[in-house]
C-alpha positions in Angstrom: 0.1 -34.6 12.4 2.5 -32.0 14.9 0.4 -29.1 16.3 3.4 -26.8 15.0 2.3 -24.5 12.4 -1.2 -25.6 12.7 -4.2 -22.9 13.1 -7.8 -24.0 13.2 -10.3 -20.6 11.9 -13.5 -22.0 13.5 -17.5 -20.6 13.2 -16.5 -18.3 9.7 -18.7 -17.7 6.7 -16.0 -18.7 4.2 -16.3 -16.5 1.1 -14.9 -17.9 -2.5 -15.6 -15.8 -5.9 -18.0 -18.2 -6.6 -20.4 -19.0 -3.0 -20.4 -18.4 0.7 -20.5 -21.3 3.3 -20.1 -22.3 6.7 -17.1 -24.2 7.3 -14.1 -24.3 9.6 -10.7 -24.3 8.0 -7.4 -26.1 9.2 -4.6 -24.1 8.2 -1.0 -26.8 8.2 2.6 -25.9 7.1 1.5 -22.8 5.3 -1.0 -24.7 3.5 -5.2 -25.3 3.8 -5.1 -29.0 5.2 -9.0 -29.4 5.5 -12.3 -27.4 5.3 -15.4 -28.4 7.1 -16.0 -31.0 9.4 -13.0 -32.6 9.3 -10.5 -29.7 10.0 -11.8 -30.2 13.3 -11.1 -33.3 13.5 -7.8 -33.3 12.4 -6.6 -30.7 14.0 -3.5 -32.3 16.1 -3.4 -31.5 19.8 -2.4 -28.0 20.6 -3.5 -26.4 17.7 -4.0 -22.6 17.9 -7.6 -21.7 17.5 -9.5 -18.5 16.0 -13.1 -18.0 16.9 -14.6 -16.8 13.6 -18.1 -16.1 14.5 -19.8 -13.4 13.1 -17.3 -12.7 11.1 -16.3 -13.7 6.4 -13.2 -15.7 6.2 -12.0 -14.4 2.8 -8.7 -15.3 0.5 -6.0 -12.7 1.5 -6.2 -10.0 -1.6 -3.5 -9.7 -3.8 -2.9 -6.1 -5.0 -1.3 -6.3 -8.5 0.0 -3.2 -8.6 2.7 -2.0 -6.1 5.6 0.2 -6.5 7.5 -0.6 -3.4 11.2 1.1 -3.2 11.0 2.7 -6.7 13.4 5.1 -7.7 11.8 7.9 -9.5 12.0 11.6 -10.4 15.4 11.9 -8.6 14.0 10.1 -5.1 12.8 6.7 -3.8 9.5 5.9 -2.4 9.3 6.1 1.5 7.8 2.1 1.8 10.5 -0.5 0.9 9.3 -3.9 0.6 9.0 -4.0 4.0 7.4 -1.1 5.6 4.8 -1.5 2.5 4.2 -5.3 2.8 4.0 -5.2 6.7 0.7 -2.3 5.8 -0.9 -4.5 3.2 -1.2 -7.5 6.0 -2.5 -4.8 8.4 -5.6 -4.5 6.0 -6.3 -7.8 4.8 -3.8 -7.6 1.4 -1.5 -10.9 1.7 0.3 -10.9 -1.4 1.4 -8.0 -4.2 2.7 -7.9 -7.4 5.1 -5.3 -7.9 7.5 -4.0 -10.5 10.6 -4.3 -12.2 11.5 -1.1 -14.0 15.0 -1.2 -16.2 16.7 2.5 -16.8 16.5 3.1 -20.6 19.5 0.8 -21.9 19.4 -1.6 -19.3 19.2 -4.7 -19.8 16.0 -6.4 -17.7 17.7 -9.4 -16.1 20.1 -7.2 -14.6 17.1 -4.6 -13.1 15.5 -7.7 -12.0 17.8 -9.0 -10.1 18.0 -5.9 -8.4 14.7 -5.9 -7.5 14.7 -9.4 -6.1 17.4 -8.0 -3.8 15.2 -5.2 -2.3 12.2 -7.5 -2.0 14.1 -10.4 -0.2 13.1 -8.4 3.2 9.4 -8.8 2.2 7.0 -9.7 5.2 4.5 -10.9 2.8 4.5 -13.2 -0.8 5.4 -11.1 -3.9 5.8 -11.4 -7.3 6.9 -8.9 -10.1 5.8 -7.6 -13.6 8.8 -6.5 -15.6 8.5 -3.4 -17.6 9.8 -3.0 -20.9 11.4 0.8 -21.4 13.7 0.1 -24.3 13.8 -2.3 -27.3 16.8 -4.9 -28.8 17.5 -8.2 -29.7 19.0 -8.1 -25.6 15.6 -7.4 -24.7 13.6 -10.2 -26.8 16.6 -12.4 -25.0 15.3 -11.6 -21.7 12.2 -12.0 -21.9 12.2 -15.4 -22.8 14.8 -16.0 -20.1 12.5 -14.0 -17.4 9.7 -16.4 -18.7 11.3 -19.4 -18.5 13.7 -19.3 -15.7 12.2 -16.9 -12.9 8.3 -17.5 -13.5 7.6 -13.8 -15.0 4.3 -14.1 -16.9 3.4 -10.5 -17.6 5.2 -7.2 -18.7 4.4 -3.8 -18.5 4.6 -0.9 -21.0 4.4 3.0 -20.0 3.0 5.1 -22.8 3.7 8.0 -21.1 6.8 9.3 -19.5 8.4 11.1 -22.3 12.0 11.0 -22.6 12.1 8.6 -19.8 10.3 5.2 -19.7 7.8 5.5 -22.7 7.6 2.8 -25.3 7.2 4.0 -28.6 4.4 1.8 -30.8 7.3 -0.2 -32.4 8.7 -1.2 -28.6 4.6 -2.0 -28.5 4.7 -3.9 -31.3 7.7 -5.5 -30.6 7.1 -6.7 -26.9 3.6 -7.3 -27.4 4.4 -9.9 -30.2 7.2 -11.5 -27.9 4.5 -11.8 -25.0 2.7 -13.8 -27.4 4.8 -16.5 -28.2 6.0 -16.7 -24.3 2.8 -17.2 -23.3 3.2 -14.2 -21.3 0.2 -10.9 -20.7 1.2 -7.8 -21.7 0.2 -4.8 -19.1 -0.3 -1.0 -20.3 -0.2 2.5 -18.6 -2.5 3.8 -21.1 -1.7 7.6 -21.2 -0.6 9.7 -24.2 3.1 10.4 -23.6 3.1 13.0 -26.4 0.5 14.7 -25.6 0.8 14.8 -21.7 4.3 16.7 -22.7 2.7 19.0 -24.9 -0.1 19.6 -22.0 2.3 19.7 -19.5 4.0 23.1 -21.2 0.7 24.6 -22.7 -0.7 24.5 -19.1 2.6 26.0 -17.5 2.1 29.1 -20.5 -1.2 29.6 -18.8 0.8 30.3 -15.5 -1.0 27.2 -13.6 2.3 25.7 -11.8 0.5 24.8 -9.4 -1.2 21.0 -8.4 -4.5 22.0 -10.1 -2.2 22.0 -13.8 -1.7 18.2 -13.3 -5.0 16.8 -14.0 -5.4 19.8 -16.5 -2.4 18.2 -18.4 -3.5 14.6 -18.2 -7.4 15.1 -19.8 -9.2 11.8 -19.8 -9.1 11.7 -23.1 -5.2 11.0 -23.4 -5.8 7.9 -21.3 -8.7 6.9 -23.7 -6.9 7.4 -26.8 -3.8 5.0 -25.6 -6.0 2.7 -24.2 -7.6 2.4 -27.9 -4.4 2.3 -29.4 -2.9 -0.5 -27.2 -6.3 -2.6 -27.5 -5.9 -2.2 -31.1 -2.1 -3.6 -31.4 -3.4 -6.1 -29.2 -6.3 -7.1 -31.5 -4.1 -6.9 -34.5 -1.4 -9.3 -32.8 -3.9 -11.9 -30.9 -2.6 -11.4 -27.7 -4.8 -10.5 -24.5 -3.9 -7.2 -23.1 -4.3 -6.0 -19.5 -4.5 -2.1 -19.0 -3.7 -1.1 -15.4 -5.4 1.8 -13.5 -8.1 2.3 -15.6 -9.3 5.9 -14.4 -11.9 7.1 -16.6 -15.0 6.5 -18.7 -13.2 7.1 -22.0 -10.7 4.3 -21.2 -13.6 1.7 -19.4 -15.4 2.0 -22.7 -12.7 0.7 -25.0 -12.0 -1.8 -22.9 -16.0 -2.4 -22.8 -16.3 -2.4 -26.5 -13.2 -4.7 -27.4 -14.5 -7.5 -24.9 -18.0 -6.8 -26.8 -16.4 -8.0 -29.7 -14.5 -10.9 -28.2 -11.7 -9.6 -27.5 -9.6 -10.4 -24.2 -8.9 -7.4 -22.8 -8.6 -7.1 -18.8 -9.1 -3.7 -16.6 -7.9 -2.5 -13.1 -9.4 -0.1 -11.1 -7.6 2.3 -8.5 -9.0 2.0 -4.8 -8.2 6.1 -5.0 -10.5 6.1 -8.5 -13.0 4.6 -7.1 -13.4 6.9 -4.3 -11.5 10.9 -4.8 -12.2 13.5 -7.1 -10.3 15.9 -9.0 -11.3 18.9 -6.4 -8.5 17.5 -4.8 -6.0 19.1 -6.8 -7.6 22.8 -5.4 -6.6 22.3 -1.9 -5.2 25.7 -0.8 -2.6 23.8 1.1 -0.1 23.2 -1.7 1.6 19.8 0.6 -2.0 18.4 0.7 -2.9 19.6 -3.2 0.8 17.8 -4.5 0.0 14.8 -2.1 -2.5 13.7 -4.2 -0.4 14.0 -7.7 -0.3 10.4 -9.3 -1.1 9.2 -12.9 -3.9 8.8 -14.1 -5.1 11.9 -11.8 -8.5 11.8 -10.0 -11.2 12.6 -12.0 -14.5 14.5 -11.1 -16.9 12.8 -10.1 -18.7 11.1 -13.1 -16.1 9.3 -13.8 -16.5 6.9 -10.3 -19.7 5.8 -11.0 -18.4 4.4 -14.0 -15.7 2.9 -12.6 -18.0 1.2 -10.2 -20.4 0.2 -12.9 -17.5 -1.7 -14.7 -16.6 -4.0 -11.7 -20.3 -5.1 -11.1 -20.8 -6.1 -14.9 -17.9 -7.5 -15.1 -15.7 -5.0 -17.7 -13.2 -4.4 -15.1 -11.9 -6.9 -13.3 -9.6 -6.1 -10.6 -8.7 -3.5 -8.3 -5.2 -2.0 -7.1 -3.2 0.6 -5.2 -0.4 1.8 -7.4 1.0 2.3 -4.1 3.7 4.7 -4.2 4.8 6.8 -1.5 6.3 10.1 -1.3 6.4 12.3 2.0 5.7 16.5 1.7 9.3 16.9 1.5 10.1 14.7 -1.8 6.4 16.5 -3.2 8.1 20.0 -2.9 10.4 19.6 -5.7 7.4 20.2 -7.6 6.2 23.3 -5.9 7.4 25.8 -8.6 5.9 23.0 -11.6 3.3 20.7 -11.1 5.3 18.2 -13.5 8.0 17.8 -11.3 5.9 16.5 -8.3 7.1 12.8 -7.8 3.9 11.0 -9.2 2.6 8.5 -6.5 0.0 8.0 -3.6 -0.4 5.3 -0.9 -3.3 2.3 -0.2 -2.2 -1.2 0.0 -3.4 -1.3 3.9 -6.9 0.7 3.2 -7.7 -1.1 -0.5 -9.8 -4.2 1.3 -11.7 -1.7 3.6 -12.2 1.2 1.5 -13.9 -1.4 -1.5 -15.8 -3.3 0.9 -17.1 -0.1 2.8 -18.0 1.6 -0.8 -19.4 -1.7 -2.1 -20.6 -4.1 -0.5 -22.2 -1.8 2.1 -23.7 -0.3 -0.4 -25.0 -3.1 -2.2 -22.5 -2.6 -5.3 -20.9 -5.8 -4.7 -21.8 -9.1 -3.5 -18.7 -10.5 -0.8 -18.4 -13.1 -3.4 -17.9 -10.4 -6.1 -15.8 -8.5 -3.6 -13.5 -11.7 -3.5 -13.3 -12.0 -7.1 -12.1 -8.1 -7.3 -9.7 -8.4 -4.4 -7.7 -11.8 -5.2 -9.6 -14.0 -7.1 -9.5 -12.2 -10.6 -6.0 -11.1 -9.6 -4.6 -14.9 -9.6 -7.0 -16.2 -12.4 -5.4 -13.5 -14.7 -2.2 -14.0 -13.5 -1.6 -17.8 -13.3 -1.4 -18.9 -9.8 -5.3 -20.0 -8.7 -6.5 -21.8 -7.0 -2.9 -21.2 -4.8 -4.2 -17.5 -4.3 -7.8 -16.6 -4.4 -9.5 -19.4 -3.3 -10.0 -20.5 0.4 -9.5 -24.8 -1.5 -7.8 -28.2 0.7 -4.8 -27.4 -0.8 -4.3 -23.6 -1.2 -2.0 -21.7 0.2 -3.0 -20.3 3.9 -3.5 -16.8 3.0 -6.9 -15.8 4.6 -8.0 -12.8 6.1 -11.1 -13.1 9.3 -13.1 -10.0 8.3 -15.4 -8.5 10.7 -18.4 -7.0 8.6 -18.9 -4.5 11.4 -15.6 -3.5 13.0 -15.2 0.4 12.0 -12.1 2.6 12.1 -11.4 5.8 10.8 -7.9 5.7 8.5 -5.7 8.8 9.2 -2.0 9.0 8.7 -1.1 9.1 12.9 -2.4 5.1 12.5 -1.3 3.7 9.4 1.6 1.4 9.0 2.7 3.0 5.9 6.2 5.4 6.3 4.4 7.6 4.4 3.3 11.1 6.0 -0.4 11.6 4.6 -2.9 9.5 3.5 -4.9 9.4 0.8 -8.1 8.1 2.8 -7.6 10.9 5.6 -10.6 11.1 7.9 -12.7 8.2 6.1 -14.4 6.1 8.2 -15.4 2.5 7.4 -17.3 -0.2 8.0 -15.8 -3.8 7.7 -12.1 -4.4 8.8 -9.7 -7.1 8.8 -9.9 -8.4 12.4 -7.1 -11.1 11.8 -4.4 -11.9 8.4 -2.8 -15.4 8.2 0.1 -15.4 6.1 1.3 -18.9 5.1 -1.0 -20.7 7.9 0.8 -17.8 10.6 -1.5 -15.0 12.0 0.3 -11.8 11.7 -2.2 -9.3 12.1 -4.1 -9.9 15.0 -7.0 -6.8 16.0 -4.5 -4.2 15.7 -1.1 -5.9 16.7 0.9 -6.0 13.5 3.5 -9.1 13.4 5.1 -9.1 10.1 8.3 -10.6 9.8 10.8 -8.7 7.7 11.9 -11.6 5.3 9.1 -14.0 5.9 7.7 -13.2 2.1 8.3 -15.8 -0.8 8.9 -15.0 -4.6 5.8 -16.3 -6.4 6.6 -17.8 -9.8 4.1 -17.7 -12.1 3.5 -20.1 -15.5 3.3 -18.6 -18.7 0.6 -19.6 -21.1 -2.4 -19.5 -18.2 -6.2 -20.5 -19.9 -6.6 -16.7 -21.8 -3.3 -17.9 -24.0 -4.7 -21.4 -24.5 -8.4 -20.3 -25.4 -6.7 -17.4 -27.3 -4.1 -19.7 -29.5 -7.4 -22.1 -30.3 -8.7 -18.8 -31.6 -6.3 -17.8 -33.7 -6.0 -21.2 -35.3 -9.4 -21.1 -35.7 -9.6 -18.5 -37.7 -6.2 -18.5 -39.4 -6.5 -17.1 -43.2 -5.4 -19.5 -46.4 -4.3 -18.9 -49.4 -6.1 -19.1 -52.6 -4.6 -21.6 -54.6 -5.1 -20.3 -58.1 
């Protein structure tokens, strides 16, 4: 065995969704050669070595929901796949799925293979959902395509976003019925399109232009009411449903309810949700009020606890970013209308820290619960464990040495985000990512970034994962007959 490409992590508590352990871990070729007592003795000659003690050896997280280098409202996001990639490794986050989102009309191979141009400088492993906007017989065509030829398993659906990106319930009903027989899970933003436009004006009448008119125009009950309604076409169809940035209690408890009655219905929860309230929004300073505009908006305070409550029982089941970054200067086109802020905040390099701080600090999470939240669930749901999420002989290398007590306060001056402002500003935190291996390689190493523009690889990722097996069983199961008569 050559010592080239060969890291030993030695004296780590290794942390899997399911236990903790002592073990060293031999990382070869971008892969996990050996765990326990004989990574050590494999380990060739030369072999770099990481002292783990005192510290969690966890499966790099996987953020499932990244907008990196998306064109919207008239302007791009300041991280390209790059810049945003290099700040997930800083904080712990090895892999992302992003997403590939067609103009109204155009066809989806064609916006995917523009997006697999602007990610080939990724520094870390990617993968993509692909939004449907629009509906034809071109459409159903590239789905299956997307499916079978470039390992897409999941598609995403914007119910809001009038006169833009919004699917109507027949693209729903459409899409969601073509997911189903390509084995593929469909994704929701679960807002009221209709009625956030109708808010949207109503507020402005009120003469709120303001930041403080966007959450006013986006009520939690417009995300509850699309949640229901895409659970329900869901149900109706037979096909498991994943709604994305779940923000509030109305939308956590239809997702509660529909897994009460069997249903598989999957949640993902905002690091930003879990953590910022609406008050936000108030700011005098209108840069710092408009930095904070994304959808679903913060919600007061309630609402978190909630949030929380659904990740330790196991209702939600992952958490995100929706990291989407716009500096002051794009926010200002907004500053005479709150509905033409660019929509978006940052996080991919503060999610592992902010959760574990806010969780498992506080005895809201187990670290083998925090796993599960972070990259476990993520690549369950998705179709590619045990190659993410789980530290396994076999696995890929992504690992990332967590010091339980290392502390740093997150400000914008430090993060390796483009971005000008941070979400997090002035939070401190307890538990950091001291060290990231990316395919067996460290490069993050306490504090000295080493991401390698290009060094990322497109994940493909099979259709028809266990929820479409277990869910087709079901179906046949309970398949009506005719009465012969």
């Amino acid at each position: 065995m050559s010592s080239s490409h060969t890291l030993l992590i030695r004296g780590a508590t290794v942390v899997n969704a399911d236990r903790e352990f002592a073990a060293d871990v031999l990382c070869v070729a971008g892969k996990i050669a050996a765990i326990g007592a004989r990574a050590a003795e494999l380990a060739p000659a030369g072999t770099q070595t990481l002292d783990g003690s005192g510290q969690y050896l966890l499966p790099g997280g996987i953020d499932p929901h990244t907008h990196m280098q998306l064109p919207f409202m008239g302007t791009v996001t300041q991280d390209d796949f790059f810049s945003g990639t290099a700040a997930a490794l800083a904080g712990g986050t090895t892999s992302i799925i992003d997403f590939v989102i067609p103009n109204p009309q155009q066809p989806l191979m064609d916006a995917y293979q523009q997006w697999r141009g602007w990610a080939e400088k990724s520094a870390a492993d990617y993968g993509f959902h692909v939004a449907v906007t629009w509906w034809s017989e071109g459409v159903h065509a590239d789905m299956g395509r997307l499916v079978a030829e470039e390992g897409i398993n999941s598609f995403k659906h914007f119910m809001a976003y009038k006169n833009a990106i919004m699917c109507d319930d027949e693209t729903l009903v459409n899409s969601f019925k073509r997911a189903l027989e390509l084995g593929a899970m469909p994704t929701v933003h679960a807002e009221n399109g209709e009625l956030v436009y109708l808010l949207q004006q109503e507020v402005a009448r009120m003469g709120i232009t303001g930041p403080e008119g966007h959450p006013l125009s986006r009520p939690p009950m417009v995300e509850g009411e699309a949640a229901n309604r895409a659970i329900a076409i869901a149900e109706v169809l037979g096909v498991p449903i994943y709604i994305v940035h779940v923000s509030c209690i109305e939308a956590a408890e239809a997702i509660s309810r529909a897994r009460a009655r069997g249903q598989r219905v999957y949640g993902e929860v905002l690091a930003g949700h879990l953590l910022i309230d609406d008050s936000v929004y108030r700011d005098p300073d209108f840069a710092k009020a408009a930095a904070y505009v994304m959808s679903p908006p913060f919600r007061p305070k309630i609402h978190q606890e909630f949030l929380w409550r659904g990740l330790q029982s196991g209702q939600l089941h992952t958490t995100a970013t929706d990291h989407c970054t716009f500096c002051a200067s794009q926010k200002a086109a907004g500053r005479d209308n709150f509905a033409k802020i660019p929509n978006g905040c940052g996080g991919v390099e503060e999610r592992m820290a902010v959760i574990w701080d806010a969780g498992v600090n506080t005895g809201r999470l187990t670290p083998s619960e925090f796993v599960a939240i972070t990259s476990a669930n993520t690549a369950r749901l998705f179709n590619i464990y045990p190659q993410k999420g789980c530290i396994a002989e076999g696995a890929d290398a992504d690992l990332v040495l967590w010091d339980p007590q290392g502390t740093k306060t997150i400000s914008a001056e430090t993060h390796h985000s483009r971005n000008d402002f941070n979400i997090f500003e002035g939070r401190s935190v307890r538990g950091i990512a001291s060290h990231t291996i990316s395919q067996g390689r460290l490069v993050y190493a306490d504090g000295d970034l080493r991401a390698v523009q290009g060094a990322g690889r497109y994940i493909k990722r099979p259709a028809f994962g266990p929820n479409f097996k277990a869910q087709q069983l079901r179906t046949q199961d309970l398949a009506p007959t005719a009465i012969q008569r």
